[in-house]
Every structure is written in C-alpha cells, then in structure tokens.
C-alpha positions, 0 to 999 in steps of 0.5 A: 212726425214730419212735413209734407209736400206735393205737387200735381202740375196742371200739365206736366213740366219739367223735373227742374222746375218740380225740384225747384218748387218741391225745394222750396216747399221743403225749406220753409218746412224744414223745421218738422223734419230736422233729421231729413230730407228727400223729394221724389219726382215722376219721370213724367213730371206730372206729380212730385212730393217732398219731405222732411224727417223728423225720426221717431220710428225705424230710425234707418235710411231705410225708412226715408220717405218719400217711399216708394213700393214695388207695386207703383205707389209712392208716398208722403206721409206726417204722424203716428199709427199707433196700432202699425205692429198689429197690422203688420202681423195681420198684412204679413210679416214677410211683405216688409223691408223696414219697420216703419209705419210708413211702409205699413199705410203703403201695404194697407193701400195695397191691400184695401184701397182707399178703405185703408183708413178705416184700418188706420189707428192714430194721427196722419196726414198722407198722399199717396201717388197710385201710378197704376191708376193715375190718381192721387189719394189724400187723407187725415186723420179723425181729429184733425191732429195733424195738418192738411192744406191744399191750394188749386191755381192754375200751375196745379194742385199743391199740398202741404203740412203748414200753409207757408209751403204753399204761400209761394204759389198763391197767385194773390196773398189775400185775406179770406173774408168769411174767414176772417168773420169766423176768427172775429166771432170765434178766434178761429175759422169753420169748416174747409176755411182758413184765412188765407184767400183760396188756401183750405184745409181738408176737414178731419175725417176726409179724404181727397182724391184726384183723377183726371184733374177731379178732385172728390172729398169724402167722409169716412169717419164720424162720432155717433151720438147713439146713446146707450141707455142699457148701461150703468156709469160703472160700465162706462167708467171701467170702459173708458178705464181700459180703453184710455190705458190702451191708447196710453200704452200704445202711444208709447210706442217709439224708438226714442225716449218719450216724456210729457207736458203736465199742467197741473189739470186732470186731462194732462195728470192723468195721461202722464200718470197712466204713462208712468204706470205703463212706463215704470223704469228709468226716469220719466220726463214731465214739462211745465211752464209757469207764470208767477204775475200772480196766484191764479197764474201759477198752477206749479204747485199742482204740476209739482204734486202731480209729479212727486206722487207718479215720481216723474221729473218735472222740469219748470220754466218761467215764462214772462213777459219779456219772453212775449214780445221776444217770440209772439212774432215767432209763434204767429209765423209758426201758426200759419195764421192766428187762431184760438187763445194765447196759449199758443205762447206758453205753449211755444215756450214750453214746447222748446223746453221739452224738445232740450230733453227729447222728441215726443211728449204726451199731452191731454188735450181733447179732454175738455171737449170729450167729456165736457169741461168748460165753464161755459157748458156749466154756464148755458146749462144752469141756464136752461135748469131755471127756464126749466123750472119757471116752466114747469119742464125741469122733470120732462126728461129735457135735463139731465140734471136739476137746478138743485143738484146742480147748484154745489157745482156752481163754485166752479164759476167763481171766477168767471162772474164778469162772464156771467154778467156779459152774458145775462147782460142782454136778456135770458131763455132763448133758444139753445142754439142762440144762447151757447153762440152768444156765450162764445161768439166774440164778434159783439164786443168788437163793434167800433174796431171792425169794419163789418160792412166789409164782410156781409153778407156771410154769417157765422152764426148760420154755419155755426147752427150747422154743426150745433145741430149735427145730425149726428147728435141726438136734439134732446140733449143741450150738453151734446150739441155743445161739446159737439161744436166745440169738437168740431170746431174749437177742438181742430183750432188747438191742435194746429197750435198743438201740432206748430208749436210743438213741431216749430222745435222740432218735437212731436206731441201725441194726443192719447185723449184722442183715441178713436175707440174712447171717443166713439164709446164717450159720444155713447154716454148718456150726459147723465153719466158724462155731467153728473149732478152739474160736475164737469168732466164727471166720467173722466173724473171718477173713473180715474180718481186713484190715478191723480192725487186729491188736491188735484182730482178735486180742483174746481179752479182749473182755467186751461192755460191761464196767461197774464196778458191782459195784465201785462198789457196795462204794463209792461207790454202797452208800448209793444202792443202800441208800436205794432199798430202804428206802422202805415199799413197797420193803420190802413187794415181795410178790415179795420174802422178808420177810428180804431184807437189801440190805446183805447182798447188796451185801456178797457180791455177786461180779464176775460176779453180777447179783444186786443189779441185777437186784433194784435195776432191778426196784424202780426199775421199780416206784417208777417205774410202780407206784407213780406208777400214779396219774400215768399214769392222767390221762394217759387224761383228758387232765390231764398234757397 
C-alpha cells in the first residue's frame, strides 16, 4: 500500500523542476508510505513518477518503486494482487529479481499489454510509463479500492493517489457545481466527478492511457446481472462458501503480521472468523471502536462475543466527543474532500488504533451492497410488495417475495420509522427509479440552506436514473438495480473513507468481501436466492452460519457505524459546530443562502437526518483547501518542503 505520482509535462522541462514537483507531490503524501521514498525522472524530462512506500511484501530495497525493467518499462504502483504468486509461477520463475507484486504487473505488461488487467486479482491503482512505445498506461482496480485522480492543465497531465498532491497545480482551487449537487443529494459525487473544479478520478474498471497528448479510457471490467435460473440456493451457498474462504486465504498474504476490524456485524464477524480459521496459530489481532452515549451506540458487547468464540484478541477504543472536535478537521483534510456518513470519524480513530499493533487489517466492507443489506432495499421493496397486491401483480412474477412472507422481516426497521415516515410523507407507488431516489436523496431536506439556482441546470436524479437502469442488470428485478447503484455509487464513496483513513496512519485495509470471483457469481443470483422471504443479506447469512455465533448470526439491529453525532450536537458539540460557521468566509459560502442559521439547523436536526454534517464537512473542506489555497500553492515552487 503506497502513493503515487506522476507527471507528463505538456513539453518537456527540465529534470529540476520535475524533481521539484515530483517532490512535493511525494510530501503531501508522505503519510501512505511511511518506510519509503523514491522519484524517477526520464532523461528527457518528458515523464516523471514519485512514491511513497509503505512495506508489506518483499520488505528489501530491492522492491523499491519507482521500478524499472530491462524491457524499458518503468512503474508506480499502490495495492495488493493477491494471486502474484500464482502468476509468478505461470510468467516464469526465472524472469524475476525480487518477490514483489510490483515486479509481477511489470512482467504481466510485458507479456499481455494492456489486457494485464484482466490477469490482475486484487486491489491496484498504477502507471506504467511504456518507453518503447511513447505512452502511458494507467489503471485501477474493479472496485474502486484504491484511488486514482488525474488533473489536465496546461503544464501537463498529473496524477496521484489523494487529490492533495495534485492541489498545487491546479490553476484555480474551485468548487465543482455538479459535484457539489451530487454530494447534496447523495453525500457523494457520481461517476468521473469529485469536488474539486477540474480534479477527476478515473472510474473503477477503467484504464487510461496517453500517446501523443491523447488521452483514451476504457472499460474492461463490468458485474453481469445474467442470472442463473438452473441452480438451487444450496449451489450458491457452497459457491460463495468456497469462493469467500479463497479470497480470505489469499488476502493473508503478507510478510508482516495481519489483524482485523471486527464491528460487532456479520459482513466483518465473518471475514475475521474465516481469518482466524486460515490463520489458527499465534495470536490474532481484532479492533474496535465504541460509543458508550448509549445502547444503540455501544455494539461491544457483539465484537467481544464475536472475539471470544473465534479466540481473537480484541482490542477496544472508546470514542468520544472530545475525541470529534480533536480530529474531524484531520479526517476532512485526509479525505480529500467530504463524502459518505460520519463514519469516516470512528473509522479514523479506529484505524490509529490498530496501526499501534500492526500494517494490515482485514475488513468486511462491501457486504451491504453485495448481498443486500441496507433497510432501505427492505424499505423500497415492502413498498412495491403493496402496490403489488392492491394491483393484483404481486404473483406476476415481478417480486421475489410477497407481502406475506415479507412481513416477519419488517422488525428490522423498528428503528428506522422516522425514515418511514419522510418517506411516505409525500405520496406512494411511483416508478421505481423515482421512489429508491426519494428514499436516498438528501437534497429535499435542504431547501432554506442551499442556494439551488447556483447549480442548475445539472441533474442528479438524470445521471442517477443512469446507473439505476444499467445495462448490465436485468429491468425485472427491483432488488438489482438498487444494489447495483449503490454499488456503483455509494460502495467506491466508502472505500476512499476505507482507503484514507486507514492510510492517513499508515495502515493497509484489505477488503476480502471484494473479491472479483465472488462478486461476478453473486450478481448471478436470482434475488430469490440473495433476499429471501425479505432477510437482508439472506445468502450470505446462511451460508456461514456456523461461522459467527447466534446472537450475532441472527441480529436485526445492525445499523453500520451508528455514530452519536446528532446527539452530540444538541450538547456538548453545539459551540464547535457553531464557531466553524461564524467566520466570514463561512458566512459568505455562495453555495449557501444568505439567511442560512446553524443553530437553526442544529435545533431541528433529527436522528437520521445528516443535514448539519454534510454542511459542517463541507465548510471544513473549504477552510482546509480553499482558503489555505495559498499554502498549497508553494508547495509547486519547492517552499513547504
């Protein structure tokens, strides 16, 4: 896990400069790669890349990037590939100077080109400079876990890890407005977009590649929806049984000691318990972090049961608000810019815990959107089981499950009925594609803050119909298309919190849920099989239910990340929140209506509203890269180094 950089100057400049800037971008990066550091620049100086090490496999100089090859192909490279020594053995042993993965992707290049990716097992973000044939190659991986950001200016095409690095050479440091009506509506950005004014992230799946100052994406990785009618549920449970295992057992693939984060939910009980079975010596490392405002705050109690049955050692930290106001600054500046729910905090506090102990941890993210397992499918579904049977349709062959049979499950939602109650608010029954949007979209609730006619005539809901109606998923089937935008979308938003505030410490996070294999057989699912009788995540939960005790195996009160903020905020956290709105550049946000009140908003904020933190991330943003655009700035000239 590392970061990198690059440069390819619109004509070449001198290999002063290219140090200089490869320099700085390695600086404000330094955090991923702790153990290293190295730039290599061509003679030329018409291409340059930087790196920071963090050292996972082949721990040797040796390994050191960025890595050249006798065959004129130079590379910078951040993640894992988890089946490198398989490759290894099939590109020949004899070929290779180190036992890194890095070398590995250099020989797969060599040997298939660009089609190296489709070779690739594991999570990567890379650029390879191709001497031979005068271009640059790029890609990432299929899940967007790690990062890619690419900015185009008239010095040049840089890259990098974290959009920090690239801060110093945008002309302009702007607000993107179409960005920025995404992250209103969904608390992130859609496709290429990020929010910073002519920053973009190249998409998962993708490649880019330059020749000739052209630049041309392509996709070579897509999830089917093809879904396989011919096999019974036991066939998919045994499949995903085995296929999970395998991506367990290789994701332990390290030469330094690898732990994991345990919730107290079955998508992280799960990964860590098949860890521990692969991994049955020694002691095994688990994290947790834990709010004790309250019950429904405090999930230790199932993170310590989870530990106890797989005989893990759990490490506990108690995170408070005091603990908020001393570092949401610190996690808005390691996310680049705001995105997704507060649990990028817990996550930050949790992440420097376990980096005290070790470098890798395992965690279970993805599972929600795999297999389904947010409320709101529940939600949207029950919804459409009514209109199914008022209609008369409910046995047309639309629903994979009835009104009837979906009702034991409805207890899952006990704490969601304010939810229920916005979302019914304005009507019933309408199209598909418009009830899930009402259910996620945020942007509503924020008509007196948000100065909307700064940001027409852009629409999320047109680019969010999109990827709700992909292609790629089968129309019939309600449960797809929203696991499928929400894997597009809302999954890649909690991996870049996944991906920085892990490496904001200096700690890799490896994702086994994520696995191409057991995604492609999932997609194939019937949502029969997948949502059974109205049971979130069912397949997954059945398929290893010895493998997590009871209590937690059959928990219907898991609520992700459940953080106290609002809570908080009427408290203990109400002058914070106040005094970073009352500075004069806060007050005159041209995004934000002039009669905008934060005590006001504080004071009708709801449990499950995010109005006031999406707002108070953003302005945080702001002060952090707006207004200290001048700081970054000498950066470029060398003067912050």
């Amino acid at each position: 896990m590392c970061g990198i950089s690059g440069i390819v100057p619109t004509e070449p400049i001198s290999q002063e400069i290219l140090h200089k800037w490869l320099g700085a971008m390695n600086e404000l990066q330094a955090h991923r790669g702790p153990d290293d550091k190295g730039i290599w620049i061509h003679q030329r100086g018409h291409v340059g890349f930087g790196h920071r090490r963090l050292t996972i496999i082949d721990l040797t100089t040796a390994a050191a990037q960025p890595m050249e090859s006798e065959a004129g192909l130079v590379i910078t490279y951040n993640g894992e590939i988890y089946n490198y020594i398989e490759l290894r053995a099939e590109l020949g042993e004899e070929n290779f100077r180190t036992t890194s993965d890095t070398e590995v992707i250099l020989r797969a290049y060599e040997k298939w080109g660009e089609d190296c990716v489709d070779h690739l097992r594991g999570m990567f973000a890379f650029a390879i400079w191709d001497e031979k044939s005068s271009k640059l190659f790029c890609a990432r991986d299929r899940f967007g876990i790690k990062p890619f950001y690419y900015l185009k200016s008239s010095d040049g095409f840089f890259f990098a890890s974290e959009v920090k690095g690239l801060i110093p050479f945008i002309q302009e440091i702007a607000t993107d407005l179409n960005g920025l009506k995404d992250y209103l509506a969904f608390q992130f950005t859609l496709g290429e977009k990020t929010l910073f004014k002519g920053v973009q992230q190249l998409l998962p799946g993708h490649t880019l590649t330059i020749k000739n100052s052209h630049i041309q994406l392509r996709k070579y990785w897509e999830v089917q929806y093809n879904l396989d009618w011919h096999h019974t549920k036991p066939y998919f449970q045994e499949k995903v049984r085995s296929l999970l295992m395998d991506s367990v057992r290789v994701h332990l693939r390290s030469d330094v000691p690898v732990g994991s984060y345990l919730s107290g939910g079955i998508d992280s009980g799960i990964v860590a318990s098949l860890a521990r079975q692969i991994q049955h010596e020694g002691e095994f490392h688990a994290f947790h972090g834990k709010f004790l405002s309250g019950p429904e705050y405090d999930e230790s109690h199932y993170a310590r049961i989870v530990a106890d049955y797989c005989d893990m050692a759990l490490h506990e930290q108690e995170i408070t608000s005091a603990d908020f106001v001393s570092h949401i600054k610190k996690v808005i500046y390691h996310l680049d810019y705001p995105v997704a729910g507060p649990g990028s905090f817990p996550q930050y506090i949790v992440s420097k815990m376990a980096s005290d102990h070790l470098k890798v941890v395992l965690g279970g993210q993805g599972g929600d959107e795999i297999f389904g397992g947010y409320a709101r499918y529940l939600i949207s579904y029950f919804e459409q089981c009514i209109k199914g049977a008022i209609e008369g349709t409910m046995y047309s062959g639309n629903f994979v499950v009835t009104y009837e049979s979906i009702i034991p499950n409805l207890a899952t939602l006990r704490d969601y009925k304010p939810l229920l109650q916005e979302f019914w608010r304005e009507g019933l029954f309408e199209e598909r594609d418009k009830r899930y949007f009402r259910l996620i979209n945020r942007a509503d609730g924020l008509t007196r803050e948000i100065n909307w006619s700064l940001l027409e005539p852009y629409s999320a809901f047109e680019t969010f119909k999109n990827i709700f109606w992909g292609e790629n998923v089968e129309q019939e089937s309600y449960f797809d298309s929203m696991t499928h935008f929400d894997f597009k979308t809302l999954l890649p938003a909690l991996l870049q919190v996944e991906d920085r505030m892990s490496m904001a410490h200096g700690l890799e996070s490896r994702v086994p849920l994520l696995d191409h294999p057991l995604v492609e057989l999932v997609a194939t699912a019937p949502s029969n099989i997948k949502f059974e009788n109205g049971e979130l995540k069912h397949l997954l939960r059945t398929a290893f239910k010895a493998d997590v005790p009871d209590e937690v195996h059959q928990r219907q009160d898991k609520m992700g990340f459940p953080v106290p903020l609002n809570d908080w905020m009427q408290g203990e956290l109400k002058d914070f929140i106040q005094d970073v709105f009352h500075s004069q550049n806060a007050r005159e946000r041209e995004y934000l209506n002039p009669e905008f009140d934060i005590k006001t908003l504080i004071a009708g904020e709801g449990k499950f509203t995010r109005k006031v933190w999406g707002l108070l991330s953003l302005e945080l943003w702001q002060q952090e890269f707006h207004d200290k655009a001048p700081e970054y700035r000498q950066y470029k000239e060398g003067e912050n180094l």
